[in-house]
SEVO-957360 format. One record per residue (C-alpha): x negated, y negated, z; residue number from 1. Coordinates in Angstrom, 1 decimal. Layout:
# residues N
east X, north Y, up Z, num NUM
...
//
This chain:
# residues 353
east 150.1, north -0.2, up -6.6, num 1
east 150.8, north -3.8, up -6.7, num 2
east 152.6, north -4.2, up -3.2, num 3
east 153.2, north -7.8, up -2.5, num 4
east 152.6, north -10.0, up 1.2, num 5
east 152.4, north -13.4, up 1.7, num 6
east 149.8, north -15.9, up 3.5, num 7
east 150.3, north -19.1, up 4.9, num 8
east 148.5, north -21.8, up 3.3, num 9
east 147.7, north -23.2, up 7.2, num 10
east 146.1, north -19.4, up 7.7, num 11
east 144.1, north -19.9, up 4.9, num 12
east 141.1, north -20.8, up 7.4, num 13
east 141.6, north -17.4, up 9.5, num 14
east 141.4, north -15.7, up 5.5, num 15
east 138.2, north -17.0, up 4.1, num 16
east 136.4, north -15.9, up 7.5, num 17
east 138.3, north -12.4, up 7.3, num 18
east 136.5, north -12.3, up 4.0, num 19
east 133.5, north -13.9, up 5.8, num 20
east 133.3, north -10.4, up 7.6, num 21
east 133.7, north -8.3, up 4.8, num 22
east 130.2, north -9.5, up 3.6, num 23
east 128.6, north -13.0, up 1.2, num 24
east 132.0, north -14.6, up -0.7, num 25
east 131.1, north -15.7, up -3.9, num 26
east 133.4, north -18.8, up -5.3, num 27
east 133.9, north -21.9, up -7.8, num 28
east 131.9, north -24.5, up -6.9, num 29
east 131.5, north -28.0, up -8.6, num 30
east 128.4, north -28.5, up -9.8, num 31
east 128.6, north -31.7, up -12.3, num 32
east 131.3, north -33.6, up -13.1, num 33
east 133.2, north -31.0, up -15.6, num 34
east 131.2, north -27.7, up -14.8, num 35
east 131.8, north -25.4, up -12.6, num 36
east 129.7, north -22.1, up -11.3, num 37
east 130.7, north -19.0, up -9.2, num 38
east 128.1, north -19.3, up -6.2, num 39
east 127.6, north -18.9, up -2.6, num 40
east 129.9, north -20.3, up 0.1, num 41
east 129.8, north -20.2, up 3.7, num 42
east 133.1, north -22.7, up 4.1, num 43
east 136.4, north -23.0, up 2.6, num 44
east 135.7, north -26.9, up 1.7, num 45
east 133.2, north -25.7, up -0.9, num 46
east 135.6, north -24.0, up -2.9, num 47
east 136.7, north -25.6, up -6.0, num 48
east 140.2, north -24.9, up -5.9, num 49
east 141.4, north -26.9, up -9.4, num 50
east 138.3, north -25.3, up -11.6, num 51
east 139.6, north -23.9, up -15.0, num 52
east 136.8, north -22.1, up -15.8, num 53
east 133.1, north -21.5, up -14.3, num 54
east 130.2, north -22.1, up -16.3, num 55
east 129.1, north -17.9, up -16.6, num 56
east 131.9, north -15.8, up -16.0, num 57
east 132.0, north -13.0, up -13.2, num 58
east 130.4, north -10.4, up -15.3, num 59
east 127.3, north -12.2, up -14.3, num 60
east 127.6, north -10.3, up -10.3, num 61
east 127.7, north -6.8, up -12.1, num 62
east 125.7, north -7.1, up -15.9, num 63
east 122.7, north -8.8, up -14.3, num 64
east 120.9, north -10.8, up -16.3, num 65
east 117.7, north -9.3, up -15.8, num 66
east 116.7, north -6.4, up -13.9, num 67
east 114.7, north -4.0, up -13.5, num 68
east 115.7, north 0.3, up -14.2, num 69
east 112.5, north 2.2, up -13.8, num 70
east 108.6, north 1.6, up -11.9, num 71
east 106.1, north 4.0, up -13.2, num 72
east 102.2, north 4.7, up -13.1, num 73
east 99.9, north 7.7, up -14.5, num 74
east 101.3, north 9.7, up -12.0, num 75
east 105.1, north 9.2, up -11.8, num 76
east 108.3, north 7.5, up -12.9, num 77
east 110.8, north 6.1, up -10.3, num 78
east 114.1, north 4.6, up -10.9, num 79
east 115.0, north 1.4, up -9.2, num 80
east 117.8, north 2.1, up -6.7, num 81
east 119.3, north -1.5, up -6.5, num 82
east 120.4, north -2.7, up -2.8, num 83
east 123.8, north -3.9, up -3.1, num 84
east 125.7, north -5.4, up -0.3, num 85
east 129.4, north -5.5, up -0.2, num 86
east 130.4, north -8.7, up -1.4, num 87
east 133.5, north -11.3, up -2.1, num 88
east 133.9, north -13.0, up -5.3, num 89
east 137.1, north -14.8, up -4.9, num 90
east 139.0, north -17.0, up -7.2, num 91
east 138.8, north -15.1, up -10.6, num 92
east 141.3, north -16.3, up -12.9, num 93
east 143.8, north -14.1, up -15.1, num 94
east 141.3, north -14.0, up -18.1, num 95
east 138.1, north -13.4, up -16.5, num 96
east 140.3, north -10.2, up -14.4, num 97
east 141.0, north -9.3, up -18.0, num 98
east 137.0, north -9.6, up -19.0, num 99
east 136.0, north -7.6, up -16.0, num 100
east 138.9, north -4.8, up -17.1, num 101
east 137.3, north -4.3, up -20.3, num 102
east 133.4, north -4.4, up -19.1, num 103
east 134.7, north -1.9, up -16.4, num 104
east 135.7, north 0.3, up -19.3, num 105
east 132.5, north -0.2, up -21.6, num 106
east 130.0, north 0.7, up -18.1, num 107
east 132.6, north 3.5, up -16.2, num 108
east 132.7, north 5.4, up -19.6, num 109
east 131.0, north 8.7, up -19.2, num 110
east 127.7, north 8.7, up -19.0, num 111
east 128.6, north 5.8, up -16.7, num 112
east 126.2, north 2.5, up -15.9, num 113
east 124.9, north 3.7, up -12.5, num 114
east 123.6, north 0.0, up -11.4, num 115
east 127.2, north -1.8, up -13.0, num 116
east 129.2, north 0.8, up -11.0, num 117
east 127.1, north 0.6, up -7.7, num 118
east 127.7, north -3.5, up -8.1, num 119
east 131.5, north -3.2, up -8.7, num 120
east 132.0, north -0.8, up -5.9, num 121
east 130.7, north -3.0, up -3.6, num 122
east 132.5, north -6.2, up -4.7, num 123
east 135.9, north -7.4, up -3.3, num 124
east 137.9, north -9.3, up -6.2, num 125
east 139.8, north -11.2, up -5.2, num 126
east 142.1, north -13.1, up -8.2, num 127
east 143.1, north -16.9, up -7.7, num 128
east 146.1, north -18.7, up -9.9, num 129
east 144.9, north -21.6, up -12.0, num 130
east 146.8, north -23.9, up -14.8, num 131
east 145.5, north -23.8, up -17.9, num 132
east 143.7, north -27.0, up -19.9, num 133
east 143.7, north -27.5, up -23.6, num 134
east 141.3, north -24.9, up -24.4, num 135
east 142.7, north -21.8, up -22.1, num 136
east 144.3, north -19.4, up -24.7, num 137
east 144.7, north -16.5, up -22.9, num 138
east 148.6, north -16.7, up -23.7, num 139
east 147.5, north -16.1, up -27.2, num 140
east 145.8, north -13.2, up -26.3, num 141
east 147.8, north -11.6, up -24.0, num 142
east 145.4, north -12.3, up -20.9, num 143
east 147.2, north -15.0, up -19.0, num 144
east 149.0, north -12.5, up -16.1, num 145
east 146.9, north -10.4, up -13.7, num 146
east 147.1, north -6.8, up -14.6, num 147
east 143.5, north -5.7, up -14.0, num 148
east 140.3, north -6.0, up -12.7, num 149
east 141.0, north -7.1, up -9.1, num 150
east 141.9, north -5.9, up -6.1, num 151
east 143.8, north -8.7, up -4.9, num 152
east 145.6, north -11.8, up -6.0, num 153
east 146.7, north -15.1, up -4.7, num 154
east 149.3, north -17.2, up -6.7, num 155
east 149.4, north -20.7, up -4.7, num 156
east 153.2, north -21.7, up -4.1, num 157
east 153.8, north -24.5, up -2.2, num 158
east 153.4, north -23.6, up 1.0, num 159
east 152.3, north -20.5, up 1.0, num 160
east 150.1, north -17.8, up -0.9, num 161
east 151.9, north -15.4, up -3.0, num 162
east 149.7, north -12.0, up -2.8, num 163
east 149.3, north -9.0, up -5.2, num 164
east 148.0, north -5.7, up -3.8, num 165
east 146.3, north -3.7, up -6.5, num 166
east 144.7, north -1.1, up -5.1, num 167
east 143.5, north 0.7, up -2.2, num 168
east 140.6, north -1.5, up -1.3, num 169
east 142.7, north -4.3, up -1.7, num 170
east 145.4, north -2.8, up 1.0, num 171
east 142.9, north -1.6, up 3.3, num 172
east 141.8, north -5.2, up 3.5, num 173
east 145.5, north -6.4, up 3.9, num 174
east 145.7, north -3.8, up 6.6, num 175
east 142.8, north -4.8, up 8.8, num 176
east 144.7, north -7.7, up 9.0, num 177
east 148.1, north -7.9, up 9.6, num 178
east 148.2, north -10.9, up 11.5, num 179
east 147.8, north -12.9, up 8.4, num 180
east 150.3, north -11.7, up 6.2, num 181
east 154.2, north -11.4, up 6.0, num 182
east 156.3, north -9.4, up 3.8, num 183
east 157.2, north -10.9, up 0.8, num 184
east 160.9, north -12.1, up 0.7, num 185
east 163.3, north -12.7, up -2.6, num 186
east 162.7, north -16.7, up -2.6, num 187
east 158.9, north -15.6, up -2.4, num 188
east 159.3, north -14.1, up -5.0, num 189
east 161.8, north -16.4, up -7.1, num 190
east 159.2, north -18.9, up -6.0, num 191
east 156.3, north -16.6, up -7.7, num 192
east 158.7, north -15.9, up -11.3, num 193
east 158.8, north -19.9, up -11.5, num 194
east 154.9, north -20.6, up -11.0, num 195
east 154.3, north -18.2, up -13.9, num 196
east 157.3, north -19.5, up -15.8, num 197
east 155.7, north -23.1, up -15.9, num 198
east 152.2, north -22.1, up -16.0, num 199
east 153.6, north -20.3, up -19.2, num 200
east 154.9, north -23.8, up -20.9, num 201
east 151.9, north -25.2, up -19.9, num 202
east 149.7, north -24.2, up -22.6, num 203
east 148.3, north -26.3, up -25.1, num 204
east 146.2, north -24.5, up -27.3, num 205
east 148.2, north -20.6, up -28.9, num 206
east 148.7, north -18.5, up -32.0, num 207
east 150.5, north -16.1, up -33.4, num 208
east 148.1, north -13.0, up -31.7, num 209
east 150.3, north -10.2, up -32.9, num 210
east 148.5, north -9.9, up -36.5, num 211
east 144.6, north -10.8, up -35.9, num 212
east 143.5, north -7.1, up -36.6, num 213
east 145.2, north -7.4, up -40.2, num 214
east 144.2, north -11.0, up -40.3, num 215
east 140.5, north -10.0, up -40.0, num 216
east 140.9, north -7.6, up -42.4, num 217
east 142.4, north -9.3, up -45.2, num 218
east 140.3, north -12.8, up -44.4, num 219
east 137.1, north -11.0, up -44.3, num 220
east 135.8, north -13.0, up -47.8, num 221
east 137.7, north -16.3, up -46.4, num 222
east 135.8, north -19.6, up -47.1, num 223
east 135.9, north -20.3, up -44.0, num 224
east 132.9, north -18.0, up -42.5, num 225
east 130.7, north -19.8, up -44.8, num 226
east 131.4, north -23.3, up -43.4, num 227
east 131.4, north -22.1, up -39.8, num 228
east 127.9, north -20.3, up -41.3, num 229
east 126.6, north -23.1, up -42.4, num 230
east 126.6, north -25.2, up -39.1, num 231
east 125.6, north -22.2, up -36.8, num 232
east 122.2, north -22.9, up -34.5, num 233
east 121.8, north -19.4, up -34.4, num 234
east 121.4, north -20.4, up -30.2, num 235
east 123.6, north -17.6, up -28.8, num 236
east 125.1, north -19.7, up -26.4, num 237
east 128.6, north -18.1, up -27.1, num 238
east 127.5, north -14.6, up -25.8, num 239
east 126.7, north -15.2, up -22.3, num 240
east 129.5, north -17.3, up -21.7, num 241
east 132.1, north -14.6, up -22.9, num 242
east 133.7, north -12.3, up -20.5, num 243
east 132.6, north -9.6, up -22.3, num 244
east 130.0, north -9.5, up -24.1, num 245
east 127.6, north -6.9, up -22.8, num 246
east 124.7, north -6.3, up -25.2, num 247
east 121.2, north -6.0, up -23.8, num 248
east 117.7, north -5.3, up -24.7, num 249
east 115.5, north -3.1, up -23.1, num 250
east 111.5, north -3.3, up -22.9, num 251
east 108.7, north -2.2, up -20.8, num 252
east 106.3, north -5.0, up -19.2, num 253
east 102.7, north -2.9, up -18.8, num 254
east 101.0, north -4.5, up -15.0, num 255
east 97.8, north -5.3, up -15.2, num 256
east 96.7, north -2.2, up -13.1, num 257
east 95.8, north 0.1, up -15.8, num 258
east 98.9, north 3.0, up -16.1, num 259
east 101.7, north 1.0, up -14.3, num 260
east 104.5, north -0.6, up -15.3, num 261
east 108.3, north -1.5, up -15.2, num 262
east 111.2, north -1.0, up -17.7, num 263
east 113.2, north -3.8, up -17.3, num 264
east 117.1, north -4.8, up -18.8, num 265
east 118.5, north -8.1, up -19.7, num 266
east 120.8, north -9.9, up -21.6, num 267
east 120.9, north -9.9, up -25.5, num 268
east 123.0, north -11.9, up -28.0, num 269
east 123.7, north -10.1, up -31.7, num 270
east 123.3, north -14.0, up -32.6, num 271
east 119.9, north -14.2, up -32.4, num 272
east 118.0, north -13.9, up -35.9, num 273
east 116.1, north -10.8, up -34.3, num 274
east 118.9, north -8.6, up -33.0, num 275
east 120.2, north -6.3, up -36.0, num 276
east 116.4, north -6.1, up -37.1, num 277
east 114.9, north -2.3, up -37.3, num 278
east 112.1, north -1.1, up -38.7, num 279
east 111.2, north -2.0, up -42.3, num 280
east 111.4, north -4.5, up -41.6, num 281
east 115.2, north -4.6, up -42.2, num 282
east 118.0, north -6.8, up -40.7, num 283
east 121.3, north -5.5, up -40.9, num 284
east 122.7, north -9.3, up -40.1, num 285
east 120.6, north -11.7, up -41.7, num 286
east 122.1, north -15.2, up -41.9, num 287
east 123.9, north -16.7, up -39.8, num 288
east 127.5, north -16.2, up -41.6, num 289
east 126.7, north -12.3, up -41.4, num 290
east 126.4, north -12.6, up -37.4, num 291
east 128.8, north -15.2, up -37.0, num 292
east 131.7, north -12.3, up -39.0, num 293
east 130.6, north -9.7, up -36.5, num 294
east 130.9, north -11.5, up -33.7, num 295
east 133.9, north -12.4, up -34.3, num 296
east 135.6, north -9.0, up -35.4, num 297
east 133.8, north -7.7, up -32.2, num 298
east 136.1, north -10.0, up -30.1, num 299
east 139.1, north -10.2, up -32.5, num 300
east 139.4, north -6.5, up -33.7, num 301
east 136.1, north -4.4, up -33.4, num 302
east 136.9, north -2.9, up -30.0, num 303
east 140.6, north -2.9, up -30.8, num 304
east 139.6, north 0.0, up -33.1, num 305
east 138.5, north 2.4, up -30.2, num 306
east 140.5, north 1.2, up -27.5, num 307
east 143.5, north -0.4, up -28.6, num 308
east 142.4, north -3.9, up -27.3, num 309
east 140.3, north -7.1, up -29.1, num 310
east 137.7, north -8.3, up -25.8, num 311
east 138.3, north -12.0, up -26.4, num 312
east 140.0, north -12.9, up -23.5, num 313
east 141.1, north -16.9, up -24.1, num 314
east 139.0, north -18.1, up -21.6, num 315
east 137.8, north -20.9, up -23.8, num 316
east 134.1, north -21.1, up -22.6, num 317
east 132.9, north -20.4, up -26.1, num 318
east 135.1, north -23.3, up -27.5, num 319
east 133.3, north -25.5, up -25.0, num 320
east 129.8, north -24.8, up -24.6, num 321
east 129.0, north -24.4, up -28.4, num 322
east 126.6, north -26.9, up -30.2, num 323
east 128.3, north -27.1, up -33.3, num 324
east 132.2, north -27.0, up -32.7, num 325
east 132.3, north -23.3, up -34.5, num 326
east 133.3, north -21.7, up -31.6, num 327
east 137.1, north -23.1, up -31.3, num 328
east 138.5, north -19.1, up -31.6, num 329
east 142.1, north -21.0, up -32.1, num 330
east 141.5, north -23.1, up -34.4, num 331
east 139.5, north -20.1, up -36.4, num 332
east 142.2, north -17.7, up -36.2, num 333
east 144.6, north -20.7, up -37.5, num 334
east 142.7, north -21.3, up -40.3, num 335
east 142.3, north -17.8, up -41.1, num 336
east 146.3, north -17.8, up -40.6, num 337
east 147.1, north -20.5, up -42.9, num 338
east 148.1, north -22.8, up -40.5, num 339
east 148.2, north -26.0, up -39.5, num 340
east 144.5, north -26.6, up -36.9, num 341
east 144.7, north -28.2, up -33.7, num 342
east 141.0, north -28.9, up -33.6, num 343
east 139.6, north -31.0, up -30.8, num 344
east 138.3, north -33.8, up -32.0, num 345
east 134.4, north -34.7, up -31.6, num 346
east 135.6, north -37.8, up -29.5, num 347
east 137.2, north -35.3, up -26.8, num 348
east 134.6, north -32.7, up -27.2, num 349
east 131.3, north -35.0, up -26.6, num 350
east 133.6, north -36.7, up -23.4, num 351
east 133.7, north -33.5, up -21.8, num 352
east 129.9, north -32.7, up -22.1, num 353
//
């Protein structure tokens, strides 16, 4: 669809309640001095406007991270119907849009996630324009323009709002009301061109993306997998971060009433020693190198095989919350280039913590 309107920046007020009505909005809010977290706001002064990246990204509101599927006793088994209200989460950047694309994919895909799609059909996206910081990639890897995942999108111009229409629950809300919005007009949208222009030359951190699949390939015995092996923690904290990781583990927890019980579902990280481990006992992935190289391929080329597209999206959140400083996907995929690293130094990294 992708219909364009425009909002006054002085309307802005009149907006956030419009989505107010719609049901709970769900933004960027400052939490420490560099972190940032997508949570509850009841006013538009709460919003943090200038964050680059929230701590979790969005996938947290539709891949919970724990929940419950089924309640059962001697005498019968019941699936949890979750209660989902509709609900705004507002200010989702290009590469997180991107994240949410491909999750939609992995959970729509027949026989589809019943309690991902009940979440993401009650959820109004609503994208938000940002600048990137020197660990944003998305450029790189083809992320850094809205093309999915949301169903509308606000690129801030100076006085005004620039908005994208992508579907039909993002035009029925532009329809219910037209007081707020104008028709988009040719300096609008000259105005729009040159936002994305700059934001384009503002990146710091970029590769060559075009050849990672045969990169991967051909680097799969590269030295460098040990070294980033060697300082792994083995502490998963790259997997919830990302966008799109989406692997979970499954158990029942028995009550203490004798027959009843709960099957519940929460997050999983294929870092953790325990995750490739099957019966035997055998583990498929070992060390920490072994993990490390599938991770990696999983974001860099794995899902590229099936659906032409890797699922790192250059958000940079694994760059920043890792331990060990393995997790700088740039200056990786450099390395494994032959190129010249633009690593951030320890100095920068520790002032950021």
């Amino acid at each position: 669809m992708d219909k364009t309107v425009t909002l006054k920046k002085s309307d802005f007020e009149a907006f956030f309640k419009a989505l107010l009505n719609f049901g709970k909005v769900y933004a960027p809010v400052r939490v420490s001095k560099q972190s940032f977290s997508f949570k509850e706001v009841t006013k538009k002064e709460e919003i943090a406007y200038d964050a680059v990246r929230t701590i979790l990204p969005p996938k947290k509101f539709f891949f919970t991270q724990h929940e419950s599927l089924l309640k059962y006793d001697s005498e019968n088994i019941e699936e949890v119907d979750p209660k989902i209200d509709p609900f705004v989460l507002f200010g989702v950047h290009p590469c997180d849009l991107a994240g949410l694309g491909i999750v939609d994919q992995i959970y729509s895909h027949e026989p589809a996630d019943p309690y991902y799609m009940k979440r993401r059909d009650s959820a109004l996206v609503v994208g938000f324009s940002c600048m990137p910081d020197k660990h944003c990639f998305c450029k790189a890897m083809g992320t850094d323009k809205p093309d999915k995942g949301y169903d509308i999108f606000l690129t801030a111009l100076a006085d005004d709002y620039f908005i994208q229409i992508k579907n039909e629950r993002g035009a029925a809300f532009i329809h219910a009301h037209p007081e707020l919005f104008q028709e988009s007009v040719d300096g609008d949208r000259e105005s729009f061109k040159q936002f994305w222009l700059d934001r384009d030359a503002a990146f710091e951190a970029d590769f060559d993306g075009s050849n990672i699949k045969a990169v991967m390939d051909m680097e799969w015995d590269n030295e460098v997998w040990e070294d980033l092996g060697n300082r792994c923690l083995s502490c998963g904290n790259c997997t919830p971060v990302c966008p799109t990781c989406y692997c979970f583990d499954v158990y029942d927890v028995p009550s203490l009433h004798d027959g009843e019980g709960e099957r519940i579902r929460e997050w999983d990280s294929c870092q953790f020693v325990g995750f490739a481990k099957v019966a035997g006992p055998h583990n498929f992935r070992p060390g920490p190198v072994d993990r490390l190289k599938f991770w990696y391929r999983h974001k860099l080329h794995g899902f590229d095989d099936g659906v032409d597209i890797p699922t790192c999206v250059g958000c940079g959140r694994c760059t920043v919350s890792c331990p060990s400083g393995i997790d700088d996907i740039v200056n990786v995929v450099l390395r494994l280039q032959g190129k010249e690293s633009i690593l951030i130094s320890d100095k920068d990294k520790n002032a950021e913590k």
